[in-house]
C-alpha positions as CSV (number, residue, x, y, z in Angstrom):
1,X,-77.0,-25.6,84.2
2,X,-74.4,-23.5,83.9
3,X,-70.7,-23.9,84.5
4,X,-67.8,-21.1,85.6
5,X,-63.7,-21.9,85.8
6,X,-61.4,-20.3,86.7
7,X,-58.0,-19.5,86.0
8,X,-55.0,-18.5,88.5
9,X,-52.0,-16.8,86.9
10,X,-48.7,-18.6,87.2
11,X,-45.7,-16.7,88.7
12,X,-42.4,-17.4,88.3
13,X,-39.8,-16.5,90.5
14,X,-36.8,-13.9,88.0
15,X,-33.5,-16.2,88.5
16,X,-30.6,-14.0,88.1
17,X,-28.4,-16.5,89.1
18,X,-24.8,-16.0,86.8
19,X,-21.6,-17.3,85.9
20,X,-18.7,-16.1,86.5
21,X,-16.9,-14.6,83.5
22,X,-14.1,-16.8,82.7
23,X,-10.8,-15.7,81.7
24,X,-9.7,-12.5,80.6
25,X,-7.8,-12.4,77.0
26,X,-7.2,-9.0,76.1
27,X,-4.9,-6.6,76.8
28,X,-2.3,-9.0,78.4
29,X,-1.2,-9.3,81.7
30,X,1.2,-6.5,82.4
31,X,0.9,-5.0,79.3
32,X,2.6,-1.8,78.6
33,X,0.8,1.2,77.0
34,X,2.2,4.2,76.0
35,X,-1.2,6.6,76.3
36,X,-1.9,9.4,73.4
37,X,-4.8,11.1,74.2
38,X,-4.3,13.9,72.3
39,X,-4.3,11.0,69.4
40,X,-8.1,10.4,68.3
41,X,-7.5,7.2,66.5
42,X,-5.4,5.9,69.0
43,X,-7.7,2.7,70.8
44,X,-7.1,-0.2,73.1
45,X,-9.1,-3.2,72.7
46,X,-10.5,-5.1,76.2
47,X,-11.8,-8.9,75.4
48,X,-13.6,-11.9,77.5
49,X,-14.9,-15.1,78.2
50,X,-18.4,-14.5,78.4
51,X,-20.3,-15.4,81.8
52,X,-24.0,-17.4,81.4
53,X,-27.3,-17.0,83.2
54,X,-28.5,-20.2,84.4
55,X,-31.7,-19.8,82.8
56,X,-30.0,-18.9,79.7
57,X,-30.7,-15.3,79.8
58,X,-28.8,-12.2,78.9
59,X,-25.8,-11.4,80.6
60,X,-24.2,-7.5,80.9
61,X,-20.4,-6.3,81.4
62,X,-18.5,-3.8,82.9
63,X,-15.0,-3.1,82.5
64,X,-13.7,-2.2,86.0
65,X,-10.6,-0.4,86.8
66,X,-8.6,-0.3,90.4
67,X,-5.8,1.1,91.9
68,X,-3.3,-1.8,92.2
69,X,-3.7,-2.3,95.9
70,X,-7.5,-2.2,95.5
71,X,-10.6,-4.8,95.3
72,X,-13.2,-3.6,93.0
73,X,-15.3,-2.7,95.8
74,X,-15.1,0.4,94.9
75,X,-13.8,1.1,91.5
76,X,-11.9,3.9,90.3
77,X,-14.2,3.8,86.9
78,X,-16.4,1.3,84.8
79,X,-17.2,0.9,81.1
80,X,-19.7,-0.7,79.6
81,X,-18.7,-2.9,77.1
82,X,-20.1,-2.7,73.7
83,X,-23.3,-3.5,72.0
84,X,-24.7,-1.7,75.1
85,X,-23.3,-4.0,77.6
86,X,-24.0,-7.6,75.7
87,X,-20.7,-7.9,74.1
88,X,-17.8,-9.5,75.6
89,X,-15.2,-6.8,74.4
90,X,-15.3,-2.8,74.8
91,X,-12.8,-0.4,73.1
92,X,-11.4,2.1,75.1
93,X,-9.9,5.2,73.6
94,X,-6.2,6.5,75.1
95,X,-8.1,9.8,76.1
96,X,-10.2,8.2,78.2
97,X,-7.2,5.3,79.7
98,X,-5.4,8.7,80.8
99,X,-8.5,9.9,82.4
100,X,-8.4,6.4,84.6
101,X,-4.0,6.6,84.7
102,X,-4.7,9.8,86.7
103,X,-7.6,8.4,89.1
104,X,-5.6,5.7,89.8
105,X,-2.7,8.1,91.1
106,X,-0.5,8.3,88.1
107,X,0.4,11.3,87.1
108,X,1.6,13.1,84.4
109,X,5.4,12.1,82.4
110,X,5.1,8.8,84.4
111,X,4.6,5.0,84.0
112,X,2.0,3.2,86.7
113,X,0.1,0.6,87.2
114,X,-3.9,0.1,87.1
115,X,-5.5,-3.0,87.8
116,X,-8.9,-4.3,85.9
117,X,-11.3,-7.2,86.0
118,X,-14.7,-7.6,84.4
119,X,-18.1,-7.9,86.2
120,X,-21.1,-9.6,84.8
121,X,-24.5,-8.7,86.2
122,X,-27.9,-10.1,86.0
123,X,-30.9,-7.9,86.8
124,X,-29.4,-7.1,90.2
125,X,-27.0,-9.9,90.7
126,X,-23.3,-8.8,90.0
127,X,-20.6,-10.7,89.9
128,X,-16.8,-9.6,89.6
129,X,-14.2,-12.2,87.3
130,X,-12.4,-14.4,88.8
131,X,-9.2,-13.2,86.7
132,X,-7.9,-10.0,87.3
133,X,-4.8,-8.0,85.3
134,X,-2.4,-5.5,85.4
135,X,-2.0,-2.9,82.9
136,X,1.2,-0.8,82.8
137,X,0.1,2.9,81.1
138,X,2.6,5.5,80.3
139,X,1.1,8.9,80.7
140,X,2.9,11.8,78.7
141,X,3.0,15.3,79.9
142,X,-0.3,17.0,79.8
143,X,-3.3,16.7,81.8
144,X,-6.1,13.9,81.8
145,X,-9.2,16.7,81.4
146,X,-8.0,19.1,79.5
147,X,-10.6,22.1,80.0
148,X,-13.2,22.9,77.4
149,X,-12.5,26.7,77.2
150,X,-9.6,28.9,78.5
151,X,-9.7,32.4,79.5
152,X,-6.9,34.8,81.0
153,X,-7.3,37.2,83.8
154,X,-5.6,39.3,86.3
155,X,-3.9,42.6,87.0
156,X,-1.8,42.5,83.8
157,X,-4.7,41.7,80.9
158,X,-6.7,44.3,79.6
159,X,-9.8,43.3,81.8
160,X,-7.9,43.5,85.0
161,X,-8.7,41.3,87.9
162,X,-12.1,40.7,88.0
163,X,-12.3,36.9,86.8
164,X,-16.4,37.4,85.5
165,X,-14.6,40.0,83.1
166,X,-11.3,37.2,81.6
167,X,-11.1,37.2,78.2
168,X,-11.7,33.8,76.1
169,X,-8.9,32.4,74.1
170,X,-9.7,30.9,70.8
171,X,-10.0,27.2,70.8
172,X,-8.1,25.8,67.7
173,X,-8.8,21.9,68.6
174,X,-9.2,20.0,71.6
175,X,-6.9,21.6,74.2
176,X,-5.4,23.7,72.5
177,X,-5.9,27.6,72.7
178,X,-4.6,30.9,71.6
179,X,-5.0,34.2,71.8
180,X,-3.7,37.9,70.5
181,X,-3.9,40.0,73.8
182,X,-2.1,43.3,75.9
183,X,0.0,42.4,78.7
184,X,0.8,45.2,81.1
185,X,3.2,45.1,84.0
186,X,1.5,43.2,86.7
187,X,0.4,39.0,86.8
188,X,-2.2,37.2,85.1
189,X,-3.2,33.5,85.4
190,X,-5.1,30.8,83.1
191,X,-8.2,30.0,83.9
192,X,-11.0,27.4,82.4
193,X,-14.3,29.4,83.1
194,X,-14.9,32.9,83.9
195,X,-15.8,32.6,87.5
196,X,-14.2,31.9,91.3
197,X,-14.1,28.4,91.0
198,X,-12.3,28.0,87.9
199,X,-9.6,25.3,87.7
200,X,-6.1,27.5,87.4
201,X,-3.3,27.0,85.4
202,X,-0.4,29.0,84.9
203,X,3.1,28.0,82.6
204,X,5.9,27.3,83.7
205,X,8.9,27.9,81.3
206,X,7.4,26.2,78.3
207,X,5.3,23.5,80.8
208,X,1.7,24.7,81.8
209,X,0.6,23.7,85.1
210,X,-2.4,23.5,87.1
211,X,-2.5,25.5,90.3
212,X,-3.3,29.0,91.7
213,X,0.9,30.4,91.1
214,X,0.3,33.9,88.9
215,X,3.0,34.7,86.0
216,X,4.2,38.0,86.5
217,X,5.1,40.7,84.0
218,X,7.5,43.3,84.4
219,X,7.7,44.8,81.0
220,X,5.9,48.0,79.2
221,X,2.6,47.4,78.0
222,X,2.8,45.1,75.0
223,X,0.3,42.5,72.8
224,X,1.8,39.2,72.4
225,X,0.6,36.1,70.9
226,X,-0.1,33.0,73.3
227,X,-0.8,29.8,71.8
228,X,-1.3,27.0,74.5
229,X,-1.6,22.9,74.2
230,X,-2.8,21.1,77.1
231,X,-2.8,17.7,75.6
232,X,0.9,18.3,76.1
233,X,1.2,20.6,78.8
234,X,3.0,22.7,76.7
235,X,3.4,26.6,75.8
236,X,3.6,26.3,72.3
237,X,4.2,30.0,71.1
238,X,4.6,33.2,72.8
239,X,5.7,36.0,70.2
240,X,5.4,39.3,70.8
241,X,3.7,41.1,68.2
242,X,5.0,44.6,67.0
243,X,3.1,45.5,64.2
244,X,0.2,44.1,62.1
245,X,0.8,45.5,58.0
246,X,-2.0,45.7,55.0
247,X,0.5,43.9,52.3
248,X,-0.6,44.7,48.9
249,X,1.0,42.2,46.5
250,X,1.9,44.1,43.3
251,X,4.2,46.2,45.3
252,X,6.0,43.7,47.2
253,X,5.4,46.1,49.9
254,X,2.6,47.1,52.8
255,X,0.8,49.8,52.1
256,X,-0.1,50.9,55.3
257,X,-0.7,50.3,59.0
258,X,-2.6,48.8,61.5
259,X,-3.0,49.9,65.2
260,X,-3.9,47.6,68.1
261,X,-6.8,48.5,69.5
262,X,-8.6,45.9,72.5
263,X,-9.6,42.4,72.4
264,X,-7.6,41.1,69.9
265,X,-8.6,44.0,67.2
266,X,-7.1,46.6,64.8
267,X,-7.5,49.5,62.7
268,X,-5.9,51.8,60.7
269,X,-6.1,55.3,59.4
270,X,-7.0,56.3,55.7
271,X,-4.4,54.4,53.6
272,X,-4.3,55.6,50.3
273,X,-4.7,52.4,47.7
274,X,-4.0,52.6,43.6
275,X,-4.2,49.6,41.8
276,X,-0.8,48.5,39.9
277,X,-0.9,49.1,36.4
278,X,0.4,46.0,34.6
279,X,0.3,45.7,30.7
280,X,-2.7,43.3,30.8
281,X,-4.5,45.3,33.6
282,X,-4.4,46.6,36.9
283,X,-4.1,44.6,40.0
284,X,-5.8,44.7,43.5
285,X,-4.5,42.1,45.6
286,X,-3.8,41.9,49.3
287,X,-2.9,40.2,52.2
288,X,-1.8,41.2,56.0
289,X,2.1,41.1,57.5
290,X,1.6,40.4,60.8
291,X,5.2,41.6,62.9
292,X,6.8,39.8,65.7
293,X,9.5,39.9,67.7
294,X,10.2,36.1,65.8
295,X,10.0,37.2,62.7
296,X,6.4,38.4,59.9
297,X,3.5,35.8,59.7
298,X,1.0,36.5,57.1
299,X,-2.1,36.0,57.5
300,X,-5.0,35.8,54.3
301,X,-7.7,33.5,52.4
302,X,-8.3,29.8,52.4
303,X,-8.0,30.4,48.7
304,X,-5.1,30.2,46.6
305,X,-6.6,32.4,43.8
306,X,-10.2,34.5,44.7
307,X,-12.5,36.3,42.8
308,X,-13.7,40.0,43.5
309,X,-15.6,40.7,47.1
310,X,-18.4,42.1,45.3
311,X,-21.6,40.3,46.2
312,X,-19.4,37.9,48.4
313,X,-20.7,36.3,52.0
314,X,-18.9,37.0,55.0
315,X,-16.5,34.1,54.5
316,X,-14.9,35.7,52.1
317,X,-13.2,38.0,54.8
318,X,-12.3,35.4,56.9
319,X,-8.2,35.3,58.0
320,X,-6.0,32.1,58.1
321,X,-2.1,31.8,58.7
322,X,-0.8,32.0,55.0
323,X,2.1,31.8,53.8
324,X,4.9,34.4,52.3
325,X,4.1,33.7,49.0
326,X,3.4,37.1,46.7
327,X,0.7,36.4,45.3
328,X,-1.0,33.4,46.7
329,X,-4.0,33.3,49.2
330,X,-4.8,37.1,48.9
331,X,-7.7,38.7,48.3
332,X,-9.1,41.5,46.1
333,X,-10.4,45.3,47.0
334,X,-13.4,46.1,45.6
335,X,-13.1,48.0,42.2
336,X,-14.5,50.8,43.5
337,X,-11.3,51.2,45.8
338,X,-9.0,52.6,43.4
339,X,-7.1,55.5,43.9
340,X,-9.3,56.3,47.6
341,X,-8.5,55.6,50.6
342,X,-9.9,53.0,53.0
343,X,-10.0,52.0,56.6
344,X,-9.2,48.7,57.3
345,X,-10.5,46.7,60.3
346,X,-9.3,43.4,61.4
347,X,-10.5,41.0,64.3
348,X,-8.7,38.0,65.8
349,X,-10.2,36.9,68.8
350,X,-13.0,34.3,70.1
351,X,-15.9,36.3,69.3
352,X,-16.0,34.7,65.8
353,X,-13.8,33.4,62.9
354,X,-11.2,35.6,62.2
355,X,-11.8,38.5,59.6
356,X,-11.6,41.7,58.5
357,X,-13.2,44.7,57.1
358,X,-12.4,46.9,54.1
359,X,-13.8,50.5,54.1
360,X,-13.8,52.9,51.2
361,X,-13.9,56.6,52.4
């Protein structure tokens, strides 16, 4: 005879059944913070009870934040806490605690409050704290998203008013821009993309500010020097720049000039170079004297002391602010450069790192 059994499987209904989380511990009730965002290193720590499953299973968090008359229904933002939502803590950096400031209506060069809880979840169960707090932040001027890129355009920049045409400023760190440009009688505004719906900025004085207002110029065509932070809302330079000089250091002197071209370039003529004689040799060094209405910047090599160009990569072309110093962080003509001329070409704009080019003729 033979005999067959069976086996039915066993199911077992998924209890997501949760805790609340307990108490909240830190930051403390009505704690003050005065926000950095523009500070990387600057943090805020968020910590909790933690919440239990009934069945003993894992639990998840979310730091929610409110406006202070709000209920969490709807939150403002969330962040899930660390360890990918297991821990009972997150760190939040000041960037991002601006970011929530602002959706929470306070604005810039202002203290508000924001309210947050914690909500624990299970599968699909979620459960808000039963403890919520206060926190006091203290935005400084500047904005909460500052934009990625900036460009300028309208009636006074050398692309004129189509915005698909704005020139790009150079992005030195996060939210902070410059740029070597013409500005012609007419108005120009600040723009973070190169198309219609661009956020718009224009400045203010020495505040930048978002909106669609145009800055107008009234003056003779000019190039000027723009250097914008947005971490700070701030118009951090605006020199006009009146001449750009090939500074040989053996004479103390430049040897020759530069003329402004477009988009942030130069050139010159032939400049006649001779290397000075000195007992133990001849020497070739140079830098570049860049003129402004606030006084001559120099601009030159990372290095303090450099070698010959010849057989050099690209880099060795490349232009930083320098300082006055004689001799230090120049570079060297190629040997072949004595007594000819050359034509020099220099580039400061967003294409690429600064540099420049040296031409025998």
């Amino acid at each position: 005879m033979l005999s067959f059994s069976s086996c039915k499987k066993t199911e077992k209904a998924l209890n997501d059944s949760i805790g609340t989380v307990g108490s909240l511990m830190l930051p403390q009730n009505q704690q003050n913070i005065k926000l950095m965002p523009s500070n990387a290193l600057a943090t805020q720590q968020f910590k909790w009870s933690t919440a239990t499953a009934e069945d003993g299973g894992l639990v998840l968090y979310e730091v929610a934040f409110d406006k202070e008359s709000g209920d969490f229904s709807k939150p403002v933002f969330k962040v899930v806490s660390d360890g990918a939502g297991v821990l009972p803590q997150v760190t939040i950096t000041h960037k991002e605690l601006t970011k929530i400031a602002a959706l929470c209506g306070v604005n810039a060069s202002s203290i508000g409050n924001v309210k947050w809880t914690v909500i624990a979840s299970k599968a699909t169960n979620k459960k808000a704290g039963s403890e919520n707090r206060i926190l006091q932040l203290e935005r400084p001027a500047g904005f909460a998203e500052v934009p990625a890129n900036l460009f300028i355009t309208g009636s006074a920049t050398e692309a004129g008013e189509e915005i698909s045409r704005a020139i790009k400023f150079r992005k030195l760190e996060e939210g902070v821009f410059e740029i070597y440009t013409t500005l012609k009688p007419g108005s120009y505004q600040l723009v973070d993309q190169a198309m219609a719906a661009a956020r718009k900025f224009y400045a203010d004085g020495t505040a930048i500010k978002e909106g669609t207002n145009t800055i107008n110029v009234t003056s003779t065509a000019k190039v000027y020097y723009l250097k914008y932070d947005f971490n700070v809302a701030s118009v951090l330079d605006q020199a006009e720049v009146q001449g750009l000089g090939l500074y040989m250091s053996a004479y103390g002197n430049e040897i020759g000039q530069l003329t402004y071209a477009s988009n942030g370039t130069w050139q010159s003529g032939s400049i006649p170079v001779a290397f000075y004689p000195f007992s133990w040799g001849k020497d070739e060094r140079y830098k570049f004297a860049l003129h402004t209405a606030t006084g001559i910047r120099y601009l030159g090599s990372s290095n303090v002391n450099n070698s010959s160009p010849v057989g050099q990569g690209a880099a060795y072309a490349y232009l930083y602010p320098v300082s006055n110093d004689q001799w230090s962080n120049t570079y060297k003509f190629d040997p072949a450069a004595d007594n000819k001329n050359v034509k020099v070409l220099v580039k400061l704009n967003a294409d690429g790192p600064y540099t420049h080019q040296v031409i025998i003729q």
